[in-house]
C-alpha positions in Angstrom: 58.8 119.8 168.3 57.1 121.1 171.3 54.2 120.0 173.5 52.0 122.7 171.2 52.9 121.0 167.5 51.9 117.1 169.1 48.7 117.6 166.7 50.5 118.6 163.8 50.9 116.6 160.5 52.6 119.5 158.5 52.7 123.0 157.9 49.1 122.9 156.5 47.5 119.7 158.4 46.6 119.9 162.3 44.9 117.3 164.0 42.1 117.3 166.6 42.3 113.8 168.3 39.0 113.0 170.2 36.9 110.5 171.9 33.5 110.0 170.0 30.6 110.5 172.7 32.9 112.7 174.5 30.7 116.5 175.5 33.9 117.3 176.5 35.6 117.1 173.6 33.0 119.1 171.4 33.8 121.8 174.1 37.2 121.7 173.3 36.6 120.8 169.2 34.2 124.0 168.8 36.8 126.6 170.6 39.7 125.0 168.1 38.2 125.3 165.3 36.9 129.2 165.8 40.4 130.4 167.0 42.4 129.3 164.9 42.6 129.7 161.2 40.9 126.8 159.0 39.9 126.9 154.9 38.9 122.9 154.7 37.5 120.7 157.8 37.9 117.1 157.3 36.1 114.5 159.1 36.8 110.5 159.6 33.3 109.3 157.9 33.0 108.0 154.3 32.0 110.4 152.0 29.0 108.7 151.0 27.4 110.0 154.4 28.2 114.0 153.6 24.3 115.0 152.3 22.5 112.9 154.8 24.8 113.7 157.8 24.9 117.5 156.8 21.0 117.5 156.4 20.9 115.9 159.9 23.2 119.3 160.9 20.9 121.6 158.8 17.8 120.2 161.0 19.2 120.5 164.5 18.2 121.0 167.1 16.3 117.7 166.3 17.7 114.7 166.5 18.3 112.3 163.4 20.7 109.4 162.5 22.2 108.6 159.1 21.7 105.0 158.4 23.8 102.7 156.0 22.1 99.3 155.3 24.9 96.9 155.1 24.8 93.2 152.8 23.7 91.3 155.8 21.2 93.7 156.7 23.0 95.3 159.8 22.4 99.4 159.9 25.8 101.2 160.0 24.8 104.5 161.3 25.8 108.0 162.3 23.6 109.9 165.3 23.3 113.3 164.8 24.1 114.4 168.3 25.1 118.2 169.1 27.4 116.8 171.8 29.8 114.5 169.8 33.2 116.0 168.0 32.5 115.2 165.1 28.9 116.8 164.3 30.1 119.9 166.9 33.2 120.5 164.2 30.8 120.5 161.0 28.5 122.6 162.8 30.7 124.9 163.0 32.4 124.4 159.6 28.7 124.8 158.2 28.0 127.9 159.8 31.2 129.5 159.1 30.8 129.0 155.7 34.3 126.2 155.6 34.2 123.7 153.1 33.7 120.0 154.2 35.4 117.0 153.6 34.7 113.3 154.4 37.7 110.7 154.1 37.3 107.8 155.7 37.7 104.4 153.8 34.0 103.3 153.0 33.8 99.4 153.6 30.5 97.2 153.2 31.1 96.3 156.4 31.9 98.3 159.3 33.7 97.0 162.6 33.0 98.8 165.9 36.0 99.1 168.1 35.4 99.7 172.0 37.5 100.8 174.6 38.0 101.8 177.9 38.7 106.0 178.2 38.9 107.7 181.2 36.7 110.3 182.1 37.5 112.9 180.1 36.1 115.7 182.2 39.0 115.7 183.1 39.6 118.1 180.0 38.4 120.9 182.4 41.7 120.9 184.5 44.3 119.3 181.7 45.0 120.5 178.1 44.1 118.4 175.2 47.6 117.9 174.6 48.5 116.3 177.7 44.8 113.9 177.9 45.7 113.1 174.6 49.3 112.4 175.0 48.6 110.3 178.3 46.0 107.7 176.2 48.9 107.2 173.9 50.6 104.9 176.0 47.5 102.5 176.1 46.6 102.6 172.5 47.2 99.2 171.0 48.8 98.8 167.2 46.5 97.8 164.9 46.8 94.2 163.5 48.3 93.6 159.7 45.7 94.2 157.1 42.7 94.9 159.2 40.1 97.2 158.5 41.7 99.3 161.2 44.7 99.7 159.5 43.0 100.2 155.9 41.2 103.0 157.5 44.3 104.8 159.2 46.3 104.5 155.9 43.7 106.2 153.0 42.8 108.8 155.4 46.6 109.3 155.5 46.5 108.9 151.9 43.5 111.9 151.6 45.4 114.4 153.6 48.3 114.2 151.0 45.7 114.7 148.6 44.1 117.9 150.3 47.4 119.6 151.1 47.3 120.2 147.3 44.1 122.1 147.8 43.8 124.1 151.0 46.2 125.1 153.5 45.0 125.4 156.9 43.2 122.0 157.1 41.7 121.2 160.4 41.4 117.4 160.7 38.8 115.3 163.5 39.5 111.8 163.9 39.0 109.3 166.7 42.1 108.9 169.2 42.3 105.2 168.4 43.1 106.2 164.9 45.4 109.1 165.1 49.2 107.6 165.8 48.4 105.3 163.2 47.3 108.2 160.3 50.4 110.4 161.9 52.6 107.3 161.1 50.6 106.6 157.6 51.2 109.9 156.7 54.6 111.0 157.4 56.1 107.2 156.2 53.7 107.5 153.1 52.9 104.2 153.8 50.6 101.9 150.8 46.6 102.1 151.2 43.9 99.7 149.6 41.3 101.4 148.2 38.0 101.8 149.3 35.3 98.5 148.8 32.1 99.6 146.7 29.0 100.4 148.6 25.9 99.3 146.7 23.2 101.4 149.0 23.3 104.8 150.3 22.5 106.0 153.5 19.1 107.6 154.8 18.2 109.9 157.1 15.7 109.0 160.4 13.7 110.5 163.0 14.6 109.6 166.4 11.5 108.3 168.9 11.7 110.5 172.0 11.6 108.2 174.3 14.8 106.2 173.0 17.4 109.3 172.4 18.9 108.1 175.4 20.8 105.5 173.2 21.3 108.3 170.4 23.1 110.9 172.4 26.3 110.7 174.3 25.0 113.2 177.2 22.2 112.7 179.2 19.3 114.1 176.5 17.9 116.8 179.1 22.0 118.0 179.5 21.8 117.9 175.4 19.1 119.9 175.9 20.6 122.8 178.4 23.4 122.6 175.9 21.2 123.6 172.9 19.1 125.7 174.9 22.5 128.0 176.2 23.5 127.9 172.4 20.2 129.8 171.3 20.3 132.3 174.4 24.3 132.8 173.6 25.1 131.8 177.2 28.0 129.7 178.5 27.6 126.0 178.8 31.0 125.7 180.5 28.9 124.0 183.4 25.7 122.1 182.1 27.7 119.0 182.5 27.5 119.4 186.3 24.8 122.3 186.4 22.3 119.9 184.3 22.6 117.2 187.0 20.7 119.6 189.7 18.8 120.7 186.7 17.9 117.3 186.5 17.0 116.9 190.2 14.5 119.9 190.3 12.8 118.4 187.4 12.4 115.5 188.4 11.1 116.0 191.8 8.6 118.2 190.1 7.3 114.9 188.2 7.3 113.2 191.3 5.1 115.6 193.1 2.6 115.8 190.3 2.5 111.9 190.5 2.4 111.4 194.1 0.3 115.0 194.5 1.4 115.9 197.8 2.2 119.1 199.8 5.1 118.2 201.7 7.3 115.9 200.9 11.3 114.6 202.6 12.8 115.9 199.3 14.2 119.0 200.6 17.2 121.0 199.8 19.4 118.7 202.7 17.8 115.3 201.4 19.7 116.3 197.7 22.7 116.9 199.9 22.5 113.8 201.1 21.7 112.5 197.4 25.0 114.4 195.4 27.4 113.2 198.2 26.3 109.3 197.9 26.4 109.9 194.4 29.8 111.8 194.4 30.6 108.4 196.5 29.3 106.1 194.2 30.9 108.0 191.3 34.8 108.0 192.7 34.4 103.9 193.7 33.7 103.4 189.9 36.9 105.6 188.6 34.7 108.3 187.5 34.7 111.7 188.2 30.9 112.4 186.4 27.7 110.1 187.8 26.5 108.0 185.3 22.8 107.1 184.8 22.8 104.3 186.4 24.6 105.6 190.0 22.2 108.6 189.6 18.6 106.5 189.6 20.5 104.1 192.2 21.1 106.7 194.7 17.8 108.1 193.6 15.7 104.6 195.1 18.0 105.1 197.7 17.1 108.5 198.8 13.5 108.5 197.4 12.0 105.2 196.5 11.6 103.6 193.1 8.8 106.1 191.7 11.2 109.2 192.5 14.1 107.1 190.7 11.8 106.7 188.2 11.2 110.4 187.5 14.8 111.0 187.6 15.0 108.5 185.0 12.5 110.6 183.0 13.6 113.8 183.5 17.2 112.9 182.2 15.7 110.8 179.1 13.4 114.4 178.6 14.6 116.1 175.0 11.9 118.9 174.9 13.2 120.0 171.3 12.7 116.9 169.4 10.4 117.1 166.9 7.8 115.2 164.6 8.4 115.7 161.0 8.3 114.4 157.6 11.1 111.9 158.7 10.9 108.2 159.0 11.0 107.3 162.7 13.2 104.4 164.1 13.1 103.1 168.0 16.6 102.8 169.4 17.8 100.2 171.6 21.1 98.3 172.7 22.6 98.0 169.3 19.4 97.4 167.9 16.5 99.7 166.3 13.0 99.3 165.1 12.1 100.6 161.8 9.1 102.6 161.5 7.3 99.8 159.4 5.0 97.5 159.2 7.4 94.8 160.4 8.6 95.0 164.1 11.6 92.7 163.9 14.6 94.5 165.7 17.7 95.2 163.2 21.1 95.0 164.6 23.2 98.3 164.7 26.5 100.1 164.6 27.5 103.1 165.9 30.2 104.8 164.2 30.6 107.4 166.5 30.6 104.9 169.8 33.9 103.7 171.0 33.5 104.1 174.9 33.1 101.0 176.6 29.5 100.8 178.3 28.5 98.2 181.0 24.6 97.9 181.1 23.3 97.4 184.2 19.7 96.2 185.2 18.1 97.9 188.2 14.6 97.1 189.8 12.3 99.5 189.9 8.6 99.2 190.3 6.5 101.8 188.5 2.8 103.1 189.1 0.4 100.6 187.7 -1.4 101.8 184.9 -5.1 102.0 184.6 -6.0 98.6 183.5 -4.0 97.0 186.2 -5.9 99.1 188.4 -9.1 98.5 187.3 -8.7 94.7 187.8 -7.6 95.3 191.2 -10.9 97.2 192.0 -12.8 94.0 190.4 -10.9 91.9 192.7 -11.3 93.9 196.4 -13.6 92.3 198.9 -15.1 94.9 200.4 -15.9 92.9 203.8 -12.1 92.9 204.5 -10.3 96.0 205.5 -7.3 96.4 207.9 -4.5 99.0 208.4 -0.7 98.7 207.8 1.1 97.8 211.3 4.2 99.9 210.8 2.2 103.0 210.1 0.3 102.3 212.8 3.1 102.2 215.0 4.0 105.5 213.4 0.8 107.7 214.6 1.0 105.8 217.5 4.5 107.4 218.9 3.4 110.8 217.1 0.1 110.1 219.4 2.4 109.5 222.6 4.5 112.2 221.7 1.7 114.6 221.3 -0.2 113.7 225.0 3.3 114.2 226.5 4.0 117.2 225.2 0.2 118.1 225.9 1.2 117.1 229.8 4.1 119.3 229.7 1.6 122.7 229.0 -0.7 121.9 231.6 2.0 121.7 234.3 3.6 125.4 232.9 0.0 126.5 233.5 0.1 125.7 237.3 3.9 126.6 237.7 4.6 129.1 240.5 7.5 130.8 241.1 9.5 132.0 244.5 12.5 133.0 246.2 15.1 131.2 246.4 15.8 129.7 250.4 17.4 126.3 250.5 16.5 124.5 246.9 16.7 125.1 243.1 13.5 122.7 243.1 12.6 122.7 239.7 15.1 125.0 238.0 15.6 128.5 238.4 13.2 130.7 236.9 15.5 133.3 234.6 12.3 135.5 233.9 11.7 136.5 237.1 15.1 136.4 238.2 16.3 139.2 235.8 13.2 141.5 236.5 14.3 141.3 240.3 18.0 142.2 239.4 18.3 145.2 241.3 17.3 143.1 245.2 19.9 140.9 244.2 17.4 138.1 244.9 17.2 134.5 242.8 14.0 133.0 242.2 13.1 129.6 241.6 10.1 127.7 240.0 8.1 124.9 240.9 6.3 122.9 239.0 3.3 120.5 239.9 2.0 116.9 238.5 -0.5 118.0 236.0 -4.1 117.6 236.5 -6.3 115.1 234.7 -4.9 112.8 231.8 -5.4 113.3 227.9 -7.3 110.7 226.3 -8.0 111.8 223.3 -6.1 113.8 221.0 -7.8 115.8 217.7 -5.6 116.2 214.5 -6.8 118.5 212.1 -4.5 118.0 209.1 -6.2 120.2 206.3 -7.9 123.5 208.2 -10.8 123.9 205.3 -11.7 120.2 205.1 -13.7 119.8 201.3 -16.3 117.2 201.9 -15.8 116.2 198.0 -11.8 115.2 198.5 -12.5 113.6 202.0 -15.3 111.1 201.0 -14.0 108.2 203.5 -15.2 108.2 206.6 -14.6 105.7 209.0 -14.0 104.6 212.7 -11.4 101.9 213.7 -10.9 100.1 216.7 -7.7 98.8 218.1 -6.2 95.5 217.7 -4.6 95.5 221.1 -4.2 97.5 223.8 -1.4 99.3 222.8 -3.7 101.0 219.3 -6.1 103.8 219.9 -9.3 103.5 219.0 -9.3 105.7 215.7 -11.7 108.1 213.9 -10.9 110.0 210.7 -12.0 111.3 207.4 -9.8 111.1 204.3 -9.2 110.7 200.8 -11.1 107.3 198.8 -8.4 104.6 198.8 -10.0 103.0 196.1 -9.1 105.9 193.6 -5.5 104.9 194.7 -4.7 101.7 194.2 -1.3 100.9 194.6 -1.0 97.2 194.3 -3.3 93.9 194.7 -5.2 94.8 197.7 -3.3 97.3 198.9 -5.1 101.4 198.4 -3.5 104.7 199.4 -4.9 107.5 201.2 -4.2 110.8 203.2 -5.9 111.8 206.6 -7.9 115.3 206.4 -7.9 114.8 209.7 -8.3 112.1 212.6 -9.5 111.5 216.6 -7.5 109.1 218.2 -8.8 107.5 222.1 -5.8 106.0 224.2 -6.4 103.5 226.0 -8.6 102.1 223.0 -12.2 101.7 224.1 -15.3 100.7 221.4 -17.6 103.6 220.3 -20.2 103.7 218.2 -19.1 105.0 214.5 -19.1 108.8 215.1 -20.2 109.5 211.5 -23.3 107.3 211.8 -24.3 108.6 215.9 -27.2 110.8 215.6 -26.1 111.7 219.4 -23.8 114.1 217.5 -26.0 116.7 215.8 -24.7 120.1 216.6 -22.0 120.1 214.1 -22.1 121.1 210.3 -18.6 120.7 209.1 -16.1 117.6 208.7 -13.9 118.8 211.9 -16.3 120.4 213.9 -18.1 116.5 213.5 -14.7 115.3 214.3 -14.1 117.7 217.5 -18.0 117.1 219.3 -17.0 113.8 218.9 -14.0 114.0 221.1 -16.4 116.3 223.2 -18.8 113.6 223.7 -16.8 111.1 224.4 -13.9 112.1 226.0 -13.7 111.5 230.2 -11.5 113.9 231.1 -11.9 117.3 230.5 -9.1 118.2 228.2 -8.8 117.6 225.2 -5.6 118.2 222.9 -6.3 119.7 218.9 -3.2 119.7 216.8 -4.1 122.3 213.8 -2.1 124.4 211.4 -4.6 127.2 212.4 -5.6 128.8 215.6 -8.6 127.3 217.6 -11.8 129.2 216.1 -14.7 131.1 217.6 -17.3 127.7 216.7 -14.6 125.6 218.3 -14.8 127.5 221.5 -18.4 127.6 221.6 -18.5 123.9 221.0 -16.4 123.0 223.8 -18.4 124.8 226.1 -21.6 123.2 225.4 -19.7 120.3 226.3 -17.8 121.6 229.5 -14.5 120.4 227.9 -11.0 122.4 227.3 -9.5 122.2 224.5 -4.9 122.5 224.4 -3.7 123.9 221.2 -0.9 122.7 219.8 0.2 124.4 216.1 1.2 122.1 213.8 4.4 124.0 212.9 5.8 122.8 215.9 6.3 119.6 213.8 8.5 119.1 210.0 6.6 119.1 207.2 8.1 115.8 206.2 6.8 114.3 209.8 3.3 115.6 209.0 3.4 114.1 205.6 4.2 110.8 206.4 1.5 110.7 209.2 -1.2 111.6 206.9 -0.5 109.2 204.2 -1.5 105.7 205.0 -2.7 102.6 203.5 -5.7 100.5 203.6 -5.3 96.2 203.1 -8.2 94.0 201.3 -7.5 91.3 204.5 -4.9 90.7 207.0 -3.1 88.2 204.9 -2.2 91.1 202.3 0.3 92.3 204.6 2.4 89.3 204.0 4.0 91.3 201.0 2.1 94.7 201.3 6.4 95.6 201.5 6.9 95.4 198.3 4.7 97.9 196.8 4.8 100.5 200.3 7.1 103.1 199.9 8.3 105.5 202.4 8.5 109.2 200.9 
C-alpha cells in the first residue's frame, strides 16, 4: 500500500482523518470531497443529531448549535461552525445533493477527550497524508471497554453495514479515533450497542457577542471565509489575510472611540505589531497568533483601549442573525439559556478536542456613562492641575521650537564671501556653484541671532470653532523650568477618563519662557482688537511679549489679519509650518489631561495612556 491508500478502509470506504476546530482541515475536507467520487458521506455524530445539525447547515451563514440535554443536566452539543470538518463536509454533501449518514455510538453521556495538536497550518506546506501519518505516533490506545473504544468499534461496525449500500463512501472522523476504527474494521472486532437516549436534541441561536466560544476561527476570519464563499473568491489566505483584516478594523473602532486626526498607528507601528506577534507566536510552538498574543502585543503597541478594539473586531460576526431561534450565551464550557432562569449549565463540545489554555489579561476599558456621571458629581471644581510628564512633553517641543526659531533668524543675517584663509562657518555650495566658471570658493558666515524668543504661538486647528473649544484658560508655571501657558481647547469634563482625571485636546496654545504671571488673557479687556479664538490668542502674545519676535507654529500660512495685527503691535512674527513635525508628535502634544488636585496624580498612571 502506498503513501496515497493510508486513508483507505476498502475498495469502497476512504477516510478523511481530521482535527475538529481545525479551518485547515475544512480546507482540505471540502477539496476531497468535490474531486473525488462519493454516493454516501458519513460523519462521526449520533444519528439522533442528523435533522437539527442539517437544519443548522440549511440556515448558515448564521450560527446555531445542536444541543443534547444529558440525565444530569449537562448539554452535549454540536456548533454549527462553517470552519470545522465535519459541518464543511455535509455542506457540501447537502449541496451536491449526497446522501448523509451519522454513525457514531449515541451514549447518555458523552466524554470530551482533549489533546495537544500541532498547528496544523502547517497543512499549507505538507499533504494530509504525511500531518496525518506524523500524529500517529503520539496517539495513545484507548483503554479496555471505554467509551472511546465503544465508539471506534460500532462506527467500524456501520461501515460494514454501508459497504452493502453505496460504494464510494467518504468517511470524516476525528484523528484520535481513526487507527482504532481502521483496526475495528479490518479485525471485525465485537461492538456494544448503542445506550438509549431519552431526549432529543434542539436547535439554538448563538448571542453575538459569545460566538467567540462557538467557532474554531476567529468569528471576523469565519466571517471573510463566508463572505469569499458568496463572492466565489479564494480563501486560500483569510487565515493570515483576516489578521491585517482584523488590524484595519480595529484601528477604525479605535479612532471612532478616541476621535482623533492623527494617531501613532501607522503602517510602520503594524510592522512593528506582526513582527512581535510573529515573535510571540514561534516562542509558543505556533506558527498562527492566537487571540491572546494578538490583544497582548496589541496593549503593547497601542494601549489597552486599542487591544480592546482588536478584541472586538476579531469577536465581530456581521452575518449573525436574530430569528425565531432560542438564544443561548456561550461561555467556558458553560451556556446560559435564553430563560427566565440565569443559572449557567455545563457544556460539551463534541467537536472540541484541541487543548486550550485560558489566559487572563488586564485591560481597562472606557468607563461607561454612569461611572462617568458619578465622577462629574464628585469633581471639586476649586482644584485643577496639569499632568507632569505631559508637561515635560510641550516643554522640550517648546525648547525645540525657540531653537529652531533661533536657527532662522541667524540664516536671515548670513553673508557670504570668498574664500581667503578660513571655511568659517561652512562653505556656501549655492554660491559656490554659480561662481564655477572663476574657479573661486565661497564661504558663509553666520552671526549670533538678534533678540531671544519668549513666547512661542501654536495654532493646532487653523479654523478654530468656538463651540468645540469652550475651555479657556491661562496657567502659570510651577517652577521655573514651566512656561507660563495660555490655550483654548476641548471641555475636559465631557471626557472623563477616570476619578478625577478629564481628557482634552489643545485648539491651540501661547506659551511665555521664562514663566512670568499675566493677567488671564481671555478675561483682559486690554485685548480688544481681536474677534476670533487665535487672532485672541496671537494679540495676546503681541501684547505681551518683550522682544520683538514672536514664533507661530500653524498648519497654514500666516494670514493677511495676522500681519496687520502684528503691526499694530510693532512685533514680527517667524513661521514655522507644522508639517515640519509627524503627525503622531503633533497628536500627542495636543492631547492632555486635566487632575481634580495634585494628590490625583499619585495614580493618574493607571488610567493615562500614551497613543
Amino acid at each position: 500500500m502506498n503513501s496515497k491508500d493510508i486513508f483507505t478502509l476498502s475498495d469502497k470506504i476512504r477516510v478523511l482523518p481530521v482535527v475538529h476546530g481545525s479551518g485547515d482541515y475544512t480546507r482540505q475536507v471540502r477539496q476531497r470531497i468535490l474531486s473525488a467520487k462519493c454516493d454516501c458521506l458519513a460523519v462521526a455524530l449520533p444519528p439522533e443529531y442528523q435533522a437539527t445539525v442539517e437544519e443548522g447547515v440549511n440556515r448558515l451563514p448564521t450560527i446555531t448549535v445542536s444541543c443534547l440535554e444529558e440525565a444530569d443536566g449537562t448539554q452535549s452539543f454540536v456548533p454549527i461552525d462553517p470552519s470545522q470538518p465535519v459541518i464543511m463536509g455535509l455542506r457540501i454533501a447537502m449541496q451536491e445533493g449526497i446522501p448523509r449518514k451519522f454513525i457514531d455510538w449515541s451514549t447518555a453521556s458523552f466524554e470530551p477527550r482533549k489533546a495537544d495538536f500541532p498547528d496544523t497550518f502547517a497543512l499549507r506546506h505538507l499533504p494530509l497524508e504525511k500531518f496525518n501519518a506524523a500524529l500517529l505516533l503520539y496517539l495513545k490506545r484507548p483503554d479496555a471497554n471505554s467509551q472511546h473504544e465503544k465508539r471506534a468499534r460500532w462506527m467500524a461496525y456501520e461501515l460494514h453495514r454501508l459497504e452493502l449500500e453505496y460504494s464510494n463512501i467518504v468517511f470524516i472522523c476525528s484523528v484520535l479515533d481513526w487507527p482504532w476504527i481502521k483496526e475495528a474494521f479490518d479485525e471485525r472486532l465485537d461492538y456494544s450497542p448503542p445506550e438509549k437516549i431519552e431526549n432529543y436534541p434542539h436547535l439554538y441561536g448563538v448571542e453575538k457577542n459569545t460566538l467567540f466560544f462557538a467557532l474554531t476561527e476567529f468569528p471576523y476570519i469565519t466571517y471573510l471565509y463566508e463572505k469569499n464563499r458568496q463572492e466565489l473568491r479564494s480563501d486560500r489566505d483569510v487565515a493570515i489575510d483576516g489578521v491585517k483584516e482584523i488590524l484595519l478594523k480595529a484601528r477604525e473602532l479605535f479612532l471612532q472611540k478616541k476621535k482623533v486626526r492623527y494617531h501613532n498607528l501607522s503602517t510602520q507601528s503594524f510592522q512593528i505589531f506582526l513582527q512581535y506577534v510573529r515573535n510571540l507566536t514561534l516562542m509558543e510552538s505556533r506558527l498562527t497568533p492566537d487571540l491572546y498574543t494578538m490583544v497582548t502585543a496589541a496593549k503593547q503597541i497601542g494601549g489597552d483601549l486599542f487591544a480592546i478594539s482588536v478584541l472586538e473586531a476579531a469577536r465581530d460576526y456581521p452575518y449573525q442573525n436574530e430569528d425565531a431561534l432560542e438564544t443561548l450565551a456561550l461561555g467556558i464550557d458553560q451556556a446560559v439559556f435564553d430563560d427566565e432562569d440565569d443559572t449557567p449549565t455545563k457544556m460539551k463540545n463534541r467537536l472540541s478536542e484541541i487543548m486550550y489554555e485560558w489566559r487572563t489579561l488586564n485591560l481597562k476599558p472606557e468607563p461607561d456613562i454612569k461611572k462617568q456621571e458619578q465622577w462629574k458629581y464628585r469633581w471639586n471644581p476649586y482644584g485643577q492641575c496639569s499632568w507632569p510628564p505631559e508637561d515635560e512633553k510641550i516643554e522640550n517641543f517648546n525648547t525645540h521650537v525657540r531653537e529652531q526659531t533661533k536657527l532662522l533668524l541667524s540664516q536671515d543675517l548670513a553673508r557670504t564671501e570668498k574664500f581667503t584663509s578660513s571655511v568659517k562657518d561652512g562653505i556656501d555650495i549655492r554660491d559656490t556653484l554659480r561662481n564655477w566658471h572663476t574657479g573661486d570658493i565661497y564661504v558663509k558666515e553666520i552671526p549670533p541671532s538678534r533678540g531671544q524668543v519668549e513666547i512661542v504661538v501654536f495654532l493646532f486647528d487653523p479654523e478654530p470653532d468656538p463651540m468645540q473649544y469652550s475651555w479657556r484658560q491661562t496657567w502659570y508655571a510651577e517652577h521655573n523650568e514651566e512656561s507660563t501657558l495660555c490655550f483654548y481647547a476641548t471641555e475636559y469634563m465631557n471626557q472623563l477618563i477616570g476619578p478625577g482625571i478629564g481628557e482634552s485636546t489643545y485648539g491651540g496654545c501661547m506659551m511665555i519662557y521664562p514663566p512670568r504671571p499675566i493677567p488671564n488673557i481671555w478675561e483682559d479687556r486690554s485685548i480688544h482688537i481681536a474677534d476670533t479664538l487665535e487672532e485672541k490668542l496671537l494679540e495676546a502674545a503681541f501684547y505681551h511679549s518683550r522682544e520683538r519676535h514672536i514664533t507661530v507654529v500653524s498648519p497654514c500660512p500666516l494670514q493677511a489679519s495676522w500681519r496687520r495685527l502684528a503691526r499694530q503691535y510693532h512685533k514680527n512674527m517667524i513661521h514655522i509650518p507644522m508639517k515640519r513635525f509627524s503627525n503622531q508628535t503633533i497628536e500627542r502634544i495636543r492631547r492632555f489631561h486635566v487632575l481634580n488636585g495634585k494628590e490625583i496624580r499619585s495614580f493618574a498612571q493607571r488610567f493615562i495612556q500614551d497613543i
